[in-house]
C-alpha positions as CSV (number, residue, x, y, z in Angstrom):
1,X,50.0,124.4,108.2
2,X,50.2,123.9,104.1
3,X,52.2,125.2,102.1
4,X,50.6,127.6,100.7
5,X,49.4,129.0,103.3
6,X,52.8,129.5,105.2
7,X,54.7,131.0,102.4
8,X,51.5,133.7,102.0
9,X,52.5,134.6,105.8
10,X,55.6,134.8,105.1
11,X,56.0,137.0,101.7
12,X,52.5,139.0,101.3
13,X,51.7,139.0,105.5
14,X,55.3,139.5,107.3
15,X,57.1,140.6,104.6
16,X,61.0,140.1,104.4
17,X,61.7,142.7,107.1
18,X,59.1,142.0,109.2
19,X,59.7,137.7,109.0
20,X,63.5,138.9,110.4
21,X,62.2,141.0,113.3
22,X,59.9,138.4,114.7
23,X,62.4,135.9,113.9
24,X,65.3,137.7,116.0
25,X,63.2,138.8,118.6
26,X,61.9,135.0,119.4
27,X,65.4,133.9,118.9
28,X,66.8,136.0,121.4
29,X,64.0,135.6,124.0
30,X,64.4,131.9,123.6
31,X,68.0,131.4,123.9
32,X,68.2,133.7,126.4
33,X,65.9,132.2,128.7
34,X,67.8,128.9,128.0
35,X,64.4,127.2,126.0
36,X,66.2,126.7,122.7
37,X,69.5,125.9,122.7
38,X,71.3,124.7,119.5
39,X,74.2,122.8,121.6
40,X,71.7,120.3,122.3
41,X,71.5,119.1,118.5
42,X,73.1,115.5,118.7
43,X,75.4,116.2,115.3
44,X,79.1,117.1,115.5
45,X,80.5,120.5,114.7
46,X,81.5,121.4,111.6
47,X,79.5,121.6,108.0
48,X,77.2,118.5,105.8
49,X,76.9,119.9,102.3
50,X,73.7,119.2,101.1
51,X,73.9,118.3,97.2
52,X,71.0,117.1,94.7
53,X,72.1,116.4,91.3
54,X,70.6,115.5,88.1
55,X,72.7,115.5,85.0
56,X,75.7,117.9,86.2
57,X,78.5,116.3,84.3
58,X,79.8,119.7,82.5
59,X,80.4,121.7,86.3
60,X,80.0,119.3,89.2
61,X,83.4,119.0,90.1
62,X,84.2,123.0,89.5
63,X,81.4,123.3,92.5
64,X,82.4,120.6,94.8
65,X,86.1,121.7,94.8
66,X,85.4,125.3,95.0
67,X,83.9,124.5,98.9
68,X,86.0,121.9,99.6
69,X,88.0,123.8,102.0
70,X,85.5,124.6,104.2
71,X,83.0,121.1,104.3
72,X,83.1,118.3,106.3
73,X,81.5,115.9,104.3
74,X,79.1,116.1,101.2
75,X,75.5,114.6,100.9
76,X,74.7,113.6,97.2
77,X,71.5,112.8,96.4
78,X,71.9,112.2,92.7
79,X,69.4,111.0,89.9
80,X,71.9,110.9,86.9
81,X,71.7,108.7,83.4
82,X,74.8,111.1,81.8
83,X,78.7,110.7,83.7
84,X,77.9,112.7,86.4
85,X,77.6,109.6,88.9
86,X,81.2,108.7,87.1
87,X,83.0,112.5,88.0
88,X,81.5,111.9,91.9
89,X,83.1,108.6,92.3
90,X,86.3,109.6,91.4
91,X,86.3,112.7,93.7
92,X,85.5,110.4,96.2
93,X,88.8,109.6,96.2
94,X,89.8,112.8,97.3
95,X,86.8,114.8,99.0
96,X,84.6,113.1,102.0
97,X,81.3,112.2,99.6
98,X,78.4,110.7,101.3
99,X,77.1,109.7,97.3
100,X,73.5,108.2,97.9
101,X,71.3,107.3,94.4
102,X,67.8,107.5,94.1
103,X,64.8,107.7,91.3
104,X,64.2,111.3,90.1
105,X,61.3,112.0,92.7
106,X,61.5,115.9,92.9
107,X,63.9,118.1,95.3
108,X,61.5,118.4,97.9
109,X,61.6,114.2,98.5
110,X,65.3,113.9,97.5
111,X,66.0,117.4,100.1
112,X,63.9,115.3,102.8
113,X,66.5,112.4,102.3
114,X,69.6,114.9,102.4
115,X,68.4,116.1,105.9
116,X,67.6,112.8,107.0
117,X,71.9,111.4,106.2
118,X,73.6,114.3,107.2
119,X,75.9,114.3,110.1
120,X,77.1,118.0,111.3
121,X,75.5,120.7,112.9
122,X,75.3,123.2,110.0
123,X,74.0,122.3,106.7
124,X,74.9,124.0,103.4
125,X,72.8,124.1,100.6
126,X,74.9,123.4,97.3
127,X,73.7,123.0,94.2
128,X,76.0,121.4,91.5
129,X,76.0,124.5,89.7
130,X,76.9,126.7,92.8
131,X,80.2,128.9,92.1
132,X,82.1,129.9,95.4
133,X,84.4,133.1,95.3
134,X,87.3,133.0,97.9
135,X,85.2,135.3,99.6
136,X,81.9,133.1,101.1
137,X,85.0,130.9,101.9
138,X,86.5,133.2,104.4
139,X,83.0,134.9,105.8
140,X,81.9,131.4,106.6
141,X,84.9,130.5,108.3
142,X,84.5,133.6,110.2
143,X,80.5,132.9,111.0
144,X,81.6,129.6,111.9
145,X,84.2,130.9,114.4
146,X,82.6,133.9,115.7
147,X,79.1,133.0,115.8
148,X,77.1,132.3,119.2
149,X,76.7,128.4,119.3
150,X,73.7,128.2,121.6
151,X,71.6,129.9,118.3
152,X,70.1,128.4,115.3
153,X,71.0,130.3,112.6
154,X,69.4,130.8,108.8
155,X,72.2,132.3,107.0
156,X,71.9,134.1,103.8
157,X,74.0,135.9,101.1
158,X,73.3,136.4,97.6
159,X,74.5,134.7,94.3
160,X,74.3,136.0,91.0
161,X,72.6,133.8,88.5
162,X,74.0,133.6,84.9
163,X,71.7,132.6,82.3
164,X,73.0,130.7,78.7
165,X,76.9,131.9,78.5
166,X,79.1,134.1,81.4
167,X,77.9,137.9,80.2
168,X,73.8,137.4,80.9
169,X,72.1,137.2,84.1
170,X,68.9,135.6,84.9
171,X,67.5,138.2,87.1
172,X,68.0,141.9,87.9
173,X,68.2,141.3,91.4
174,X,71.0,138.4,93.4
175,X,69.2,135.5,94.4
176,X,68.9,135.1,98.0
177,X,68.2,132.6,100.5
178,X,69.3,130.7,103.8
179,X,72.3,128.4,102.1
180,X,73.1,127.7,105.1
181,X,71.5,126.8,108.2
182,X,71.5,124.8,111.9
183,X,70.0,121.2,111.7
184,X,67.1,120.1,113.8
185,X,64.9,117.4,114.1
186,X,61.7,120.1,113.2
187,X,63.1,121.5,109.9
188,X,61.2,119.8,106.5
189,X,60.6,120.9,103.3
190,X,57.7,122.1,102.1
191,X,56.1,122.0,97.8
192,X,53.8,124.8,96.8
193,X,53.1,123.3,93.7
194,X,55.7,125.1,91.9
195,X,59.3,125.6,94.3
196,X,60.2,123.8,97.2
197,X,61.1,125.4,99.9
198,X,62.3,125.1,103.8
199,X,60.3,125.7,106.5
200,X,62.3,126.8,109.6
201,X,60.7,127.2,113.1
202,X,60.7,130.5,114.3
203,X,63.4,130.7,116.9
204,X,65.8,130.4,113.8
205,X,67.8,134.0,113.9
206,X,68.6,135.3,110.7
207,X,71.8,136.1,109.9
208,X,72.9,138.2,106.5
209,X,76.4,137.0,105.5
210,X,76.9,139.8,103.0
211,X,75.4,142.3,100.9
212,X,77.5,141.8,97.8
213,X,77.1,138.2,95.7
214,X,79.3,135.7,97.5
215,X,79.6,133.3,94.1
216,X,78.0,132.5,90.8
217,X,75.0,130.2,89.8
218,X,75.6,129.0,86.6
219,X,72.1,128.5,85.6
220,X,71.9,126.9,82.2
221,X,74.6,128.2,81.0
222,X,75.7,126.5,77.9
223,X,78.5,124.2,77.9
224,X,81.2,126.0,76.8
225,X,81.4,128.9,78.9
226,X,81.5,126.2,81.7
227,X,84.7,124.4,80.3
228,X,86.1,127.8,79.8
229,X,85.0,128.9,83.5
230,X,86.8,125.4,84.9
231,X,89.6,125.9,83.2
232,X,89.9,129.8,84.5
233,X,88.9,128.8,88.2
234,X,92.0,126.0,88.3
235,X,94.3,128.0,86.8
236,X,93.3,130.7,89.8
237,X,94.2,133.9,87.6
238,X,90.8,135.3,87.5
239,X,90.5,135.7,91.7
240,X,94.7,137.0,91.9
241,X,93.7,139.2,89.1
242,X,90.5,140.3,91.1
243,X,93.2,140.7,94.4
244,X,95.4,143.3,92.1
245,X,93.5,145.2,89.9
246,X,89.5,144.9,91.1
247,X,86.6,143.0,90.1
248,X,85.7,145.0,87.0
249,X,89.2,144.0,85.5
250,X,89.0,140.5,86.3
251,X,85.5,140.2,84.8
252,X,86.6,141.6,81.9
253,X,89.4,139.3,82.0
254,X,87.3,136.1,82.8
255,X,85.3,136.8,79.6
256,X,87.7,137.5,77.3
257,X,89.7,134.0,78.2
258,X,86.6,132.7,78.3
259,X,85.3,133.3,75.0
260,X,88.9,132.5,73.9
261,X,88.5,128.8,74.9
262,X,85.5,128.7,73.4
263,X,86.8,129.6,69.9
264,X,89.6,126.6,70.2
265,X,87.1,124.7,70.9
């Protein structure tokens, strides 16, 4: 099946709603009858972070660190000419990096070679300018402990996308997808000509982590803000603020510090 073809199923055909019934229904039909069974993957338990990177010297390491707790090992597939190859090899010395270098060939091929060096059963899909709150920490640890191991799983929450500095978004709506999913040996990645984009079989059960944005995508935001927004997320006052007073407050906060770096700067 193309591309093109299978994503027009999907969205304009199935629909969102409709893609997660038929999904769940096959899922549990299958695993239930013992046909599919996830404990048969031939990885070991626990998480590969999936990373491709091109040029993500100003908020690599913010990313990378803010998961850290909860992956086994990260898969860098990284393109670089700038220091980003230079901020991965030094946290190599503290964080289990997998760092592998190839020609910029386009996500779908470097993706493809991600899936093809990972080594645990669930992979996560991190990009270099992923953001976690506390809170995707603790609901993945909780998936992870809770969740049936016979099924595979596509699991989704949303992210809010930021857009040139901390106070603009790129959308109206979060962005979501399946960041994180079960490995197998029939998953590949498919190029409409515009997006890549996973195709899954359907046996996969879909699984909604949360309906409130689990992190930030810091999508071309300007340098800056990011400085300002590593500096805050070390210094850990924006999520005890968050903890004490709310989210509103320690937005407000996050800004105001923010754009206080950026003036020293």
């Amino acid at each position: 099946m193309s591309a093109k073809i299978y994503k027009y199923m999907r969205q304009k055909i199935l629909g969102e709603k409709g893609t997660e019934i038929i999904r769940n229904m096959t899922s549990t039909l299958l695993t239930s009858l013992g046909i599919v069974n996830s404990e048969r993957v031939n990885k070991k338990d626990g998480i590969s972070a999936m990373v491709i990177s091109y040029n993500e010297s100003d908020c690599i390491e913010l990313s990378l660190r803010s998961i850290a707790d909860i992956v086994d090992e990260f898969v860098i597939i990284d393109s670089s000419d700038d220091e980003t190859v230079k901020i991965i090899q030094n946290l190599k010395k503290e964080l289990p990096i997998n760092l592998i270098r190839q020609p910029l060939l386009g996500p779908k091929v470097a993706r493809e070679t991600g899936l093809k060096n990972i080594n645990y059963k669930y992979v996560l899909i991190w990009d270099p300018d992923f953001i976690a709150k506390k809170e995707l920490i603790d609901k993945i640890n909780s998936f992870m402990n809770t969740s049936n191991k016979k099924y595979y799983h596509l699991v989704y929450w949303p992210w809010i996308s930021l857009c040139g500095d901390l106070s603009h978004r790129c959308r109206e709506k979060y962005h979501v997808e399946h960041w994180l999913f079960t490995y197998s040996k029939k998953l590949k990645y498919l190029w409409d000509g515009k997006i890549d984009f996973l195709y899954a079989p359907l046996y996969y059960k879909k699984v909604n982590l949360s309906p409130t944005p689990l992190g930030y995508h810091m999508n071309h935001v300007k340098r800056p803000e990011r400085i300002a927004l590593n500096k805050l997320f070390r210094e850990s006052r924006y999520f005890s603020l968050k903890n004490e007073k709310g989210i509103d407050e320690a937005e407000k906060a996050l800004k105001e510090k923010a754009l206080e770096l950026k003036t020293q700067r």
